[in-house]
C-alpha positions as CSV (number, residue, x, y, z in Angstrom):
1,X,0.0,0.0,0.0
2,X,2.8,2.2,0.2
3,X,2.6,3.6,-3.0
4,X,-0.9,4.2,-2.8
5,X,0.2,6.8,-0.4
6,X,2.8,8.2,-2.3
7,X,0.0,9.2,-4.2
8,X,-2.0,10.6,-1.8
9,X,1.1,12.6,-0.5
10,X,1.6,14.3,-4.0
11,X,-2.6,14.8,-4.2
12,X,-2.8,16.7,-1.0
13,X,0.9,18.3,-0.1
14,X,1.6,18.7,-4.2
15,X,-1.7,20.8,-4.7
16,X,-1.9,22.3,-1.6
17,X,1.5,24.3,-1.7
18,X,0.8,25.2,-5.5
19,X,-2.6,26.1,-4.5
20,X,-1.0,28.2,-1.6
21,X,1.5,29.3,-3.9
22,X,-0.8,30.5,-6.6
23,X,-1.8,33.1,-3.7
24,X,1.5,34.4,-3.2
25,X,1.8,35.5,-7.1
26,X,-1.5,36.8,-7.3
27,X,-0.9,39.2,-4.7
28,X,2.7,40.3,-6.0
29,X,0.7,40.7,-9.4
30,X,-2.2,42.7,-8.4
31,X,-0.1,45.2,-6.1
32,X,0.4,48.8,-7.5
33,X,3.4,50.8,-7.8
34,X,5.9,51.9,-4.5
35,X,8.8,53.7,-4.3
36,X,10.3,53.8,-1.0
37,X,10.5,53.2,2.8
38,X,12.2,53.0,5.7
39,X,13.6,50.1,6.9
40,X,13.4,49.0,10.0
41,X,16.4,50.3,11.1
42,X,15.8,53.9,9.9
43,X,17.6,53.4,6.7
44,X,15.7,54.1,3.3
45,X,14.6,51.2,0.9
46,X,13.7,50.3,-2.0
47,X,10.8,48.9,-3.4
48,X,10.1,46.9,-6.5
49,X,9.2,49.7,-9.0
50,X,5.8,48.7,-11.2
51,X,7.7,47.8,-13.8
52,X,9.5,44.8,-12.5
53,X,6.3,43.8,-10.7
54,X,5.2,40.0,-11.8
55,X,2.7,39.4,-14.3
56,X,1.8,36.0,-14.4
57,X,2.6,33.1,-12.9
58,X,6.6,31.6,-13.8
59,X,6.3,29.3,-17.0
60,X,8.6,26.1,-15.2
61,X,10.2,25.9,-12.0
62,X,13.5,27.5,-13.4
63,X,12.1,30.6,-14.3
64,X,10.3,30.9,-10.6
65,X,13.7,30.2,-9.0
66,X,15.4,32.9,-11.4
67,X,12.6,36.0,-11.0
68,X,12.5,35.1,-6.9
69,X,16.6,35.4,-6.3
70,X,16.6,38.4,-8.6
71,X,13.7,40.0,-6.9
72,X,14.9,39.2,-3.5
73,X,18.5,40.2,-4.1
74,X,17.6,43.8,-5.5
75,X,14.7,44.2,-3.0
76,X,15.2,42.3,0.4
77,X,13.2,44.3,2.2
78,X,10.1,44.3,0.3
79,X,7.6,42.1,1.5
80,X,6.2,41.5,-2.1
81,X,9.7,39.6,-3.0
82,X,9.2,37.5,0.3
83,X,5.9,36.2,-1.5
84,X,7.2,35.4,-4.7
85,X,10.3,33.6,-3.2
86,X,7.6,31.6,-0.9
87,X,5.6,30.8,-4.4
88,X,8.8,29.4,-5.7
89,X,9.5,27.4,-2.5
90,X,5.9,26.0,-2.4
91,X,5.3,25.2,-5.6
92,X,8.3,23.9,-6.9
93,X,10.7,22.6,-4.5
94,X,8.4,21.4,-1.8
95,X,9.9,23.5,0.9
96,X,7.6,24.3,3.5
97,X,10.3,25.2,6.1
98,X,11.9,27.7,3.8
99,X,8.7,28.9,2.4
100,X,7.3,29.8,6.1
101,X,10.7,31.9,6.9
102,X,10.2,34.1,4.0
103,X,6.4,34.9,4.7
104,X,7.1,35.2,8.0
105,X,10.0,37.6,7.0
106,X,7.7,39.7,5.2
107,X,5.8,39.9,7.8
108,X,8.0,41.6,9.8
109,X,8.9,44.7,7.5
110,X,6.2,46.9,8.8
111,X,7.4,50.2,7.5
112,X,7.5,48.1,3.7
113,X,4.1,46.9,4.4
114,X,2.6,50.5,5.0
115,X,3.6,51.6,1.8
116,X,2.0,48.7,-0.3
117,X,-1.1,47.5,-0.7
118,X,-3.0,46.1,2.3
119,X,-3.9,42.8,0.1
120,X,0.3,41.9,0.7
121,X,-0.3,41.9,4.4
122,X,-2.9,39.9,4.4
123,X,-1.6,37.6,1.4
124,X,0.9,36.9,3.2
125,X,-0.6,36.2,6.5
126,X,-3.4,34.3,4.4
127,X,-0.5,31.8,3.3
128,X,1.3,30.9,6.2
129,X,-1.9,30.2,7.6
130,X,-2.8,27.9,4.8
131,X,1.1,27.1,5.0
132,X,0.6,26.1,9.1
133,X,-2.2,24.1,8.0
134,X,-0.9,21.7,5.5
135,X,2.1,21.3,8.0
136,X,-1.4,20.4,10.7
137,X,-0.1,23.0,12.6
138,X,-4.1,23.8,13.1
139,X,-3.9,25.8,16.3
140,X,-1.2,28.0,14.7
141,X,-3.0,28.3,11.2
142,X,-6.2,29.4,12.7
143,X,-4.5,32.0,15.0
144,X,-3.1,33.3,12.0
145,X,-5.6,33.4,10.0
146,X,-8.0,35.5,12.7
147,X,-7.1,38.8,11.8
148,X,-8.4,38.0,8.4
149,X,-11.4,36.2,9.3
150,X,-12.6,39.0,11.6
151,X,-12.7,41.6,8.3
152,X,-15.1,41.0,5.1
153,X,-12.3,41.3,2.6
154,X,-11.7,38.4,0.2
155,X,-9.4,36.6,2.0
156,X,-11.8,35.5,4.9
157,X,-13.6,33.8,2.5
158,X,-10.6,32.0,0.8
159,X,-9.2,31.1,4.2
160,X,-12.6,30.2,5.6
161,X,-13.0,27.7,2.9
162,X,-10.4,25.7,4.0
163,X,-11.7,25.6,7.4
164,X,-9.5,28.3,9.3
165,X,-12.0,30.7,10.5
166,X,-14.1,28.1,12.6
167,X,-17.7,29.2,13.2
168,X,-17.7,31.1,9.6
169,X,-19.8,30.0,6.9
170,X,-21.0,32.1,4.3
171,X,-24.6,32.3,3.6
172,X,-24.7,30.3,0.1
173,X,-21.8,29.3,-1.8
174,X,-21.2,29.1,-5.1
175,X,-21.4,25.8,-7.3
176,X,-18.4,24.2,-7.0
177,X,-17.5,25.9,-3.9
178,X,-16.7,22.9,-1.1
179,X,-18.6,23.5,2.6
180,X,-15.8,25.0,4.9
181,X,-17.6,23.8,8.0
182,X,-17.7,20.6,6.5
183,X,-13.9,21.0,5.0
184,X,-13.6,21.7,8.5
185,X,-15.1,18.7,9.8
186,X,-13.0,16.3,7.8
187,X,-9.8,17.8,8.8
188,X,-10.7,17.5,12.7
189,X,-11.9,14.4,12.5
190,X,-8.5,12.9,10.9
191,X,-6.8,14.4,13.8
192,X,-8.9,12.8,16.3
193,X,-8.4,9.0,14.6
194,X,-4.7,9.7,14.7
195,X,-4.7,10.4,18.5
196,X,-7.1,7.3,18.5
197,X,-4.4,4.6,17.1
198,X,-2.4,2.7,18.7
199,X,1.0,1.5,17.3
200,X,0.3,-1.5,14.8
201,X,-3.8,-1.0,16.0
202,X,-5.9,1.7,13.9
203,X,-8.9,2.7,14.7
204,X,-11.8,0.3,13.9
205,X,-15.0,1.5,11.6
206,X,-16.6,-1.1,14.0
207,X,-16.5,1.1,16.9
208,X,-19.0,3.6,17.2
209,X,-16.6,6.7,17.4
210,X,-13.9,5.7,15.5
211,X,-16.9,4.8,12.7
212,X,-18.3,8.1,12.3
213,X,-15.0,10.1,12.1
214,X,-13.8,7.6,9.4
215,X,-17.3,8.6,7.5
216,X,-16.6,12.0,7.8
217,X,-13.0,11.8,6.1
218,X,-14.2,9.2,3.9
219,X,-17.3,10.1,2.8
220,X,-16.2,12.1,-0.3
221,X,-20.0,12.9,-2.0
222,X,-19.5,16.4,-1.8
223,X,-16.6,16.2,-3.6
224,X,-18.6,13.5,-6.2
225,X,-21.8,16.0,-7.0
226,X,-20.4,18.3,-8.5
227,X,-16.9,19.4,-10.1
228,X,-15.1,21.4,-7.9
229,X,-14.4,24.7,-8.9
230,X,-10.1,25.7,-9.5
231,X,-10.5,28.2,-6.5
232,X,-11.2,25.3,-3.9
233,X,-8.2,23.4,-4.9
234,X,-6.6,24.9,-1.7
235,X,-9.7,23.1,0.2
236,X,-9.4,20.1,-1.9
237,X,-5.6,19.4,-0.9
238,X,-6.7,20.0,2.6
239,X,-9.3,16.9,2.4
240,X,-7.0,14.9,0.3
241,X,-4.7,15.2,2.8
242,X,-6.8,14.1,5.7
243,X,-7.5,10.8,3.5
244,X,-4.1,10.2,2.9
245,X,-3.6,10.8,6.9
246,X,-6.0,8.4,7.3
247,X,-5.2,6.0,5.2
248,X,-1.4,6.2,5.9
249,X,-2.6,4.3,9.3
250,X,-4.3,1.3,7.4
251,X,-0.7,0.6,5.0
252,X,0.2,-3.2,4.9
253,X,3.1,-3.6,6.7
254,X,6.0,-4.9,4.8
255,X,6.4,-8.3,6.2
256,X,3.8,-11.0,4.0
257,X,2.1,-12.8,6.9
258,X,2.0,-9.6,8.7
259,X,0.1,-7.5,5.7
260,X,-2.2,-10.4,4.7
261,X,-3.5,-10.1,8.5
262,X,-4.0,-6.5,8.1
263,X,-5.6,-6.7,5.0
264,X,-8.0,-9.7,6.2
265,X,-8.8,-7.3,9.9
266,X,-8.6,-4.2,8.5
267,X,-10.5,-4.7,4.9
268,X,-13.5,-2.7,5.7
269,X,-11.2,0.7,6.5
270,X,-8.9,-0.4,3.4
271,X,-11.6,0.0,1.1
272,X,-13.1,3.0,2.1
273,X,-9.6,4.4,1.9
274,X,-9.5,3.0,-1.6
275,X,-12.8,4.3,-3.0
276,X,-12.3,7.8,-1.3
277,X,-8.7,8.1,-3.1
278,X,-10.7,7.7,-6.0
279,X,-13.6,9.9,-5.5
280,X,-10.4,12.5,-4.5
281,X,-8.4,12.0,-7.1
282,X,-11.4,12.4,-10.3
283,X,-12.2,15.6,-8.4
284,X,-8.8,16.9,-8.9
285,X,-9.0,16.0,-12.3
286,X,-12.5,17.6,-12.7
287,X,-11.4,20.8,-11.1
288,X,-8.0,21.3,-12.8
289,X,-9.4,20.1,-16.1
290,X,-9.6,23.7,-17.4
291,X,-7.3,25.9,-15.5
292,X,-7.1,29.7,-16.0
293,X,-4.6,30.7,-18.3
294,X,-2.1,31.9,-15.0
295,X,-2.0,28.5,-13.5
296,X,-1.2,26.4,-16.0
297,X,2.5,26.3,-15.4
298,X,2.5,25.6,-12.2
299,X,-0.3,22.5,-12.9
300,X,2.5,21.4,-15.9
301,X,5.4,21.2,-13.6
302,X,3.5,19.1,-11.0
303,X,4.6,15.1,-11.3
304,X,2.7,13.3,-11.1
305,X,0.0,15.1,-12.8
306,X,-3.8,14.9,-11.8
307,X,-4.1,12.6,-15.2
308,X,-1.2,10.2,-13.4
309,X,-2.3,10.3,-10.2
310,X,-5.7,8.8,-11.9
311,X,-4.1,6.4,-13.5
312,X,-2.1,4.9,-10.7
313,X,-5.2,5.0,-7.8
314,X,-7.0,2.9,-10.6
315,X,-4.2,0.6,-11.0
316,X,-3.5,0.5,-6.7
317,X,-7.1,-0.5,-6.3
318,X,-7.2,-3.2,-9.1
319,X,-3.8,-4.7,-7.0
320,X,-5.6,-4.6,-4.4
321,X,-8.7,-6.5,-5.8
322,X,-6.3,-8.9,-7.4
323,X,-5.0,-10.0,-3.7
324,X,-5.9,-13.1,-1.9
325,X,-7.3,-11.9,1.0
326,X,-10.4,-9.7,0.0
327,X,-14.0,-11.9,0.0
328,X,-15.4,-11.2,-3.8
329,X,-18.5,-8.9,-1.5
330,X,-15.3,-7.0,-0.9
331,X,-14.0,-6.6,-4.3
332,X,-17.9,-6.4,-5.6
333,X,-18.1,-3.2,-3.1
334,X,-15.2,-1.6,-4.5
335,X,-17.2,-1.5,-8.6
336,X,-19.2,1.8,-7.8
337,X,-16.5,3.7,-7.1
338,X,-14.5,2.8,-9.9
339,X,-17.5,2.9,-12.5
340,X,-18.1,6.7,-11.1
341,X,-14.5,7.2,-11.6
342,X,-14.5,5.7,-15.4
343,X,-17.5,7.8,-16.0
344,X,-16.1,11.4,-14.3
345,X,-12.7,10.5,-15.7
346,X,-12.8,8.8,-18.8
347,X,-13.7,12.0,-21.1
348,X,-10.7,13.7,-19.1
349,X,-8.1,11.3,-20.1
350,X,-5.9,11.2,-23.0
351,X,-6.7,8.4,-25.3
352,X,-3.5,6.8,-24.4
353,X,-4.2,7.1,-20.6
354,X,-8.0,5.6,-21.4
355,X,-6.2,2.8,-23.7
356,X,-4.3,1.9,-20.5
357,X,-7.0,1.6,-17.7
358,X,-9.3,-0.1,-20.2
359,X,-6.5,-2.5,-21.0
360,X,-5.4,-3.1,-16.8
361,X,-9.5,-3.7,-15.9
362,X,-9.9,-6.0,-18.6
363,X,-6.7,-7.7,-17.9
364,X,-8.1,-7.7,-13.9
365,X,-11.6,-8.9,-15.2
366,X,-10.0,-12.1,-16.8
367,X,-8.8,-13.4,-13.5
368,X,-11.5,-12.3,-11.3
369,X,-13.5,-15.6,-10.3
370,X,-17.1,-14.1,-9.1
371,X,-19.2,-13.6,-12.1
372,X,-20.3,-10.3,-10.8
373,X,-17.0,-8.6,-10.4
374,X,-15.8,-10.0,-13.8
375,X,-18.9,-8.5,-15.6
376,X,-18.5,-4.9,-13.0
377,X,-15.1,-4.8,-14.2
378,X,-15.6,-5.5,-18.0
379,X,-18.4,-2.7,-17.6
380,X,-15.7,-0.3,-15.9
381,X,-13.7,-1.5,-18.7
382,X,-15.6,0.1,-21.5
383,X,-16.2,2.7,-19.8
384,X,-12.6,4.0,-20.1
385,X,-12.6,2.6,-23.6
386,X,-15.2,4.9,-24.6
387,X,-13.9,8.4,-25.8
């Protein structure tokens, strides 16, 4: 199971910090022209000028790492050169640590920050609490995030979505906009059936309490209904990440005797964790499917891509109906979430990526024994075949 949550690990952390990234540069974009300040020490400095502001999002991970050194060599003090070095960070070399030392050290140039747009302060305070979170520093994120969701600018809302201003909902939400109490919710509950297990014991769905926070991670309709829309991908990482939490403490150990006894106790958690890794994973396909024209080069430098991470969840759950262990009730359970993946998916998918998934289910459907699994999968089959 171990590389089912590699998977999950890009899905949530991958998405998340681009998502959080994507922040950063929209705020060093929309900010107006500065001249200059005083530093903190009394000394004047200078701010970037309007006409080396950002505008767009870096085309590859090289051209991010070039613009942020420049920026932040010629203009250390401004806070704006903080954010786009933390985009960089985020997005393209996974470096949380590095990324919350630059926000942070925006933070701290005051006399910068009075002379610049207001939307920098709370950019930057907006992503370090999204930063905090994804780290599940949730005490932390939400203290940061207060000041924001005590005002009616735009970033409550995009903070409150992903469930950092508890108690905040907004009236109605827009289609595609995910719940934040119930974004909220999930993210609780996979902290609570953390502090629940016990080394080589996770929780059991069979007990009451355990039970109902499992349904609350793994029940994934609200991400099934509807496609999310690209602005909840922030919220989305959030609850792909709580799955992946969750499903991190159900992983087969690597010993054989000791992971066919996991997989025979634990089968019940194993496949929930299985169908809601796919339910997650078309919805980041849905919602990334037509990405505005600024993102698109931070969703091309992410490996694997939403389209790959598809494709291997499909393939992790067929190895998984393909083991011993699982009764064919078990692998019959597991067809409705991979038919409702074929269907959201399928039209997604290049034809080369279809031509594989058809080919592994059918290959699967040959060796499965129950009648109804072997015609679920030839049905799940066609499905991908289908254009």
């Amino acid at each position: 199971m171990a590389a089912q949550f590699e998977i999950e690990g890009f899905m949530g952390r991958g998405f998340w910090r681009s998502c959080v990234a994507r922040l950063c540069v929209a705020a060093v974009v929309s900010v107006g022209p500065t001249d200059h300040a005083m530093a903190q020490g009394g000394d004047t400095i200078t701010l970037i000028p309007d006409s080396e502001l950002p505008r767009s999002v870096p085309r590859d991970a090289e051209e991010a790492r070039a613009r942020s050194e420049e920026l932040l060599r010629k203009y250390p003090h401004d806070p704006r050169a903080r954010l786009e070095r933390a985009a960089f960070l985020l997005a393209f070399m996974h470096d949380v640590a590095g990324a919350e030392r630059e926000l942070r050290a925006g933070l701290a140039e005051d006399k910068a920050l009075a002379r610049v747009k207001p939307a920098v302060a709370s950019a930057l305070r907006a992503t370090l609490a999204k930063t905090l979170a994804m780290e599940s520093r949730h005490d932390e994120a939400i203290a940061m995030a207060r000041p924001l969701c005590e005002t009616n600018s735009s970033f409550r809302a995009d903070v409150a979505k992903v469930g950092l201003c508890p108690g905040f909902a907004p009236a109605s939400r827009a289609p595609g906009e995910l719940d934040p109490a119930r974004l909220a919710a999930v993210v609780k509950a996979a902290d609570q059936l953390t502090a629940l297990a016990r080394p080589g014991r996770p929780p059991r769905a069979s007990d009451p309490a355990a039970g109902a926070l499992l349904d609350r991670v793994f029940d994934v309709g609200d991400l099934t209904r509807e496609v999310p829309a690209f602005n909840q991908l922030a919220g989305l990482g959030r609850w792909t990440m709580s799955i992946g939490a969750v499903c991190e403490m159900y992983d087969l150990p690597a010993a054989p005797e000791a992971g066919q006894e996991r997989m025979r106790d634990y089968s019940a958690e194993i496949g929930r964790c299985l169908d809601a890794s796919l339910g997650a994973s078309g919805a980041m396909l849905a919602a990334t499917a037509n990405p505005p024209a600024d993102a698109r080069g931070i969703l091309m430098a992410m490996h694997p891509s939403p389209h790959e991470t598809v494709v291997q969840t499909v393939q992790i759950m067929l190895a998984y109906m393909n083991r011993p262990e699982p009764a064919d009730d078990w692998r019959r359970a597991r067809l409705q979430a991979l038919a409702a993946l074929a269907a959201r998916a399928g039209p997604l998918l290049t034809t080369d990526e279809r031509r594989q998934l058809a080919t592994d289910v059918l290959s699967a459907s040959r060796t499965a024994r129950d009648a109804e699994v072997r015609t679920g999968l030839m049905s799940v089959a066609s499905r991908f075949g289908d254009k």
